[in-house]
N, C-alpha and C positions, 0 to 999 in steps of 0.2 A: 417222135417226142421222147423226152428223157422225164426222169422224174422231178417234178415241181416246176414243169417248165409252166408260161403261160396255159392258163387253160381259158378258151372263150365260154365252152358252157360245160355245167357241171351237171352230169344227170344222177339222180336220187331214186330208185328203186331194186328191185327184186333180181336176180338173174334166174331162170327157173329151168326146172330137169322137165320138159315136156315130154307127152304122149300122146302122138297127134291119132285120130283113128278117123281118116276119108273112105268112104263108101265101104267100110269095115278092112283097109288094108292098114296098116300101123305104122307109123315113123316115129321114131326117138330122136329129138332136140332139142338142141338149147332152145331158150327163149328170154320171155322180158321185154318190154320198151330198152331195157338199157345197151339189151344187146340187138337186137333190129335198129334202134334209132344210133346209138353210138356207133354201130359199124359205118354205117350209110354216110352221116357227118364224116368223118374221116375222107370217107372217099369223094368229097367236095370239097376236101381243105380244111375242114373244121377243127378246130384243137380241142377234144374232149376232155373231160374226167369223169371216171364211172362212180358213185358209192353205192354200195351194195352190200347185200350179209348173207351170206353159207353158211352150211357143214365145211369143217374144213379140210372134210376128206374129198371134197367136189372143188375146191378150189384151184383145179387143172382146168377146170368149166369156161375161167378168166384167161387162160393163155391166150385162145381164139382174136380176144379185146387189145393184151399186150402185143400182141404180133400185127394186129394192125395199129401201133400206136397212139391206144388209150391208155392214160395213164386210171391206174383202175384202186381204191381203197377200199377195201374189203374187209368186213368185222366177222366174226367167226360167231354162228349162229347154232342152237340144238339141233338144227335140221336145214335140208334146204326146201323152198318153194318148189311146188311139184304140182306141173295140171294138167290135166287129161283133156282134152278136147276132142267130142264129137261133131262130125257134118258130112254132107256129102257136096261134090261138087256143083249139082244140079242147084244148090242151093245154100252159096257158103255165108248167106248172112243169116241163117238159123242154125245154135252152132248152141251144144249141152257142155258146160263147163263142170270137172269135179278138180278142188283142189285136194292135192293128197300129200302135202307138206306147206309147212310156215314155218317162214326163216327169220318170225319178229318185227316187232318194230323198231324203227330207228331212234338213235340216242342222238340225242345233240354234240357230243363228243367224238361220234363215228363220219361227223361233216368237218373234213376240213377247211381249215381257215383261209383260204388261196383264194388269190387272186384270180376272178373270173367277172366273165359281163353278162350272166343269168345264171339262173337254177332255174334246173326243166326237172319238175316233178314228175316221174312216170312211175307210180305202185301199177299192180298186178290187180292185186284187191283189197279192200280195205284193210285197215288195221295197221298200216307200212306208216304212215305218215300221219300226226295229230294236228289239233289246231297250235299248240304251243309251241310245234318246232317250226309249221307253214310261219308264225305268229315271228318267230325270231330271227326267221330266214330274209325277211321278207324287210328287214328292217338293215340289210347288209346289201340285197341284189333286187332286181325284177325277177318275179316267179312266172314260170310257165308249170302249167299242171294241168294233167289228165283224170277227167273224172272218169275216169273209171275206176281207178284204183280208190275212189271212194262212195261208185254206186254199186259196186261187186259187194258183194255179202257173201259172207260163205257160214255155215251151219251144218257141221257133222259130214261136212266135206260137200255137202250141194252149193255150187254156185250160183245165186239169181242176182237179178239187179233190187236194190231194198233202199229204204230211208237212207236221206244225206243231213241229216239232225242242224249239224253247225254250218250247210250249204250255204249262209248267206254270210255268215261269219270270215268263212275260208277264200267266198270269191270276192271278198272285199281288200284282199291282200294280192290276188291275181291280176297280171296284166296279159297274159295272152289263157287261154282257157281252149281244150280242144274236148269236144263230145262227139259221137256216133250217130245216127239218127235216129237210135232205140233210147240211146241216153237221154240225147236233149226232149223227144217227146214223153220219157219219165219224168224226168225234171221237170219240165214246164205242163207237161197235160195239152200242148198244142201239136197239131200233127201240122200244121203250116210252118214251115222254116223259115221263113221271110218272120214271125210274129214269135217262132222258140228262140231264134238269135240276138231278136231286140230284146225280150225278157230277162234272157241268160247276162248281156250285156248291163241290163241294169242296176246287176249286183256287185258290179263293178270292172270286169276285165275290160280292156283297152280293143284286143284283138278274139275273135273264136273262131276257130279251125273247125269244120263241120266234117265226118266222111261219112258216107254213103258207099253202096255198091256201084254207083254209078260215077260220081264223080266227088270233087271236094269242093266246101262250100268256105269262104272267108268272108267273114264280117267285120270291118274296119271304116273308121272316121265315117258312119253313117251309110257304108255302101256293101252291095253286097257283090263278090265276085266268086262265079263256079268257075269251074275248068272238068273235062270229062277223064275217067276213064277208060283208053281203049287197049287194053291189054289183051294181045293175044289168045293169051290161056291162063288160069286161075291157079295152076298148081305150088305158085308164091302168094296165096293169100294172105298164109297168118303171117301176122308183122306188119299189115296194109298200115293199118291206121297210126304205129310207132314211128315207121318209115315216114309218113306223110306231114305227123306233126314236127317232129325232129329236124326235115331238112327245111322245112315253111322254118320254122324257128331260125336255122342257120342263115336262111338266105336274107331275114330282115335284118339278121346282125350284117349282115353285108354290106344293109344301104340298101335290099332290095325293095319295091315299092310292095304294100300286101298282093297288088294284082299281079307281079311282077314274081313275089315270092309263091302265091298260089298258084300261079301256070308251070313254076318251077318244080316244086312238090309233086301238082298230079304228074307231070314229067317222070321222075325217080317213081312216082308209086304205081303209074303203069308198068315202067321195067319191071319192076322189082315184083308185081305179081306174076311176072310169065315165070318165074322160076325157084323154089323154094331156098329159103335160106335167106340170110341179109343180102341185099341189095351191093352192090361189091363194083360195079360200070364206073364211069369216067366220066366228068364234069362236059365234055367233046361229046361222048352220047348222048346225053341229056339236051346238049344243045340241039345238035341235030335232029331230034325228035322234036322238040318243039318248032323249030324252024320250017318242020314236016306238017305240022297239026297246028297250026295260026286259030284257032277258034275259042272263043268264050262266051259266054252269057251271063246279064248282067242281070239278079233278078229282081 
């Protein structure tokens, strides 16, 4: 891609200088939805564009993006997003977040005006995205967005999950919506998924993207489709859930059907946990993995 070529989807969030610390041994990496989910599109065909905001002495961070042909607009920020992430293998969905930089919230003027067929929302943690910019986006494209980057809190650098105040405001502008399964049973107070997805849905999104450690969950036109998880080995966790929403989003822009797109997604998000880093395989892998693994459940 060159610049101002077509872009199919525009993603709006953070790039971040992580500090990954697994069973106390440490990795330094990039991170962000923008950079897990935009690499992986790419490598399915997808025509990205990243918005994003740094320091702008970190703004080498973005080559990784340009080299695999995202076109990437970047605002120069006091600092950049920075987050430390604990867990151990044995148990990588109980995972202690500290943010140790913020790169801002976004300006309505740092969104360029291009031609695109969604905005895929993915902040880090709250604060990235308000209701007034969701409010004027939202009036240009269909929005995809991840709550997380508005059930994360951060407080003197502790990240927990905390009130979503204008939640029903914000998903009344959504048409695809992806949570966790700690998220949606915050949000809703229900630990049954079959009863947090109808609830979440009432607020307005079209589609929701569920993940779990086990597998992913899609709720659309009334039905609900899982697909599993069988990844090898856990050592590409982080990114699961960026990766998973990102290419489910890509594949409906496709034409793909939700149950069609969600056996595709958990496809890519099994590869793509057997090895850290963005997900980087071939559209042929993915096929043949699935072709391999024929199974669903409908719940």
């Amino acid at each position: 891609m060159t610049a101002n070529d077509p872009i199919d989807i525009l993603m709006i969030g953070h790039i971040t200088k992580d500090r990954l610390v697994i069973d106390g041994h440490t990795d330094i990496a990039t991170g962000g939805a923008v950079y897990y989910g935009g690499v992986a599109l790419r490598h399915i065909g997808v025509r990205v564009g990243v918005v994003t905001r740094l320091h702008p002495s970190d703004f080498p961070l973005l080559d990784e993006l340009v080299q695999e042909g995202v076109q990437v607009f970047a605002a120069s920020a006091p600092e950049t997003s920075s987050m430390e992430t604990y867990f151990t293998l044995a148990d990588v969905e109980h995972r202690i977040f500290k943010l140790k930089g913020f790169a801002g919230r976004f300006q309505a003027q740092e969104i360029p005006n291009l031609p695109t067929r969604i905005y895929l929302i993915t902040p880090v943690v709250s604060g990235e995205v308000d209701l007034p910019l969701l409010r004027q986006l939202a009036t240009q494209r269909p929005l995809a967005l991840d709550a997380q980057g508005f059930v994360r809190r951060h407080n003197h650098g502790n990240v927990m999950l905390g009130d979503w105040p204008d939640m029903k405001q914000v998903l009344s502008h959504v048409t695809f919506l992806k949570v966790d399964r700690t998220e949606a049973e915050w949000l809703t107070g229900k630990t049954d998924l079959r009863t947090a997805v109808h609830l979440l849905a009432a607020y307005g999104p079209r589609e929701i993207i569920l993940t779990q450690s086990s597998s992913v969950i899609a709720y659309a036109g009334g039905h609900i489709y899982e697909y599993p998880f069988r990844s090898a080995a856990l050592a590409g966790r982080t990114g699961r859930g960026d990766t998973c929403f990102a290419t489910y989003i890509g594949k409906r822009l496709d034409d793909a059907s939700p149950r069609e797109a969600c056996q595709f997604a958990a496809a890519v998000t099994t590869l793509k946990q057997e090895r850290p880093g963005p997900w980087r395989g071939t559209l042929a892998e993915v096929e043949a993995w699935i072709a391999n693994h024929q199974h669903s459940s409908l719940l």
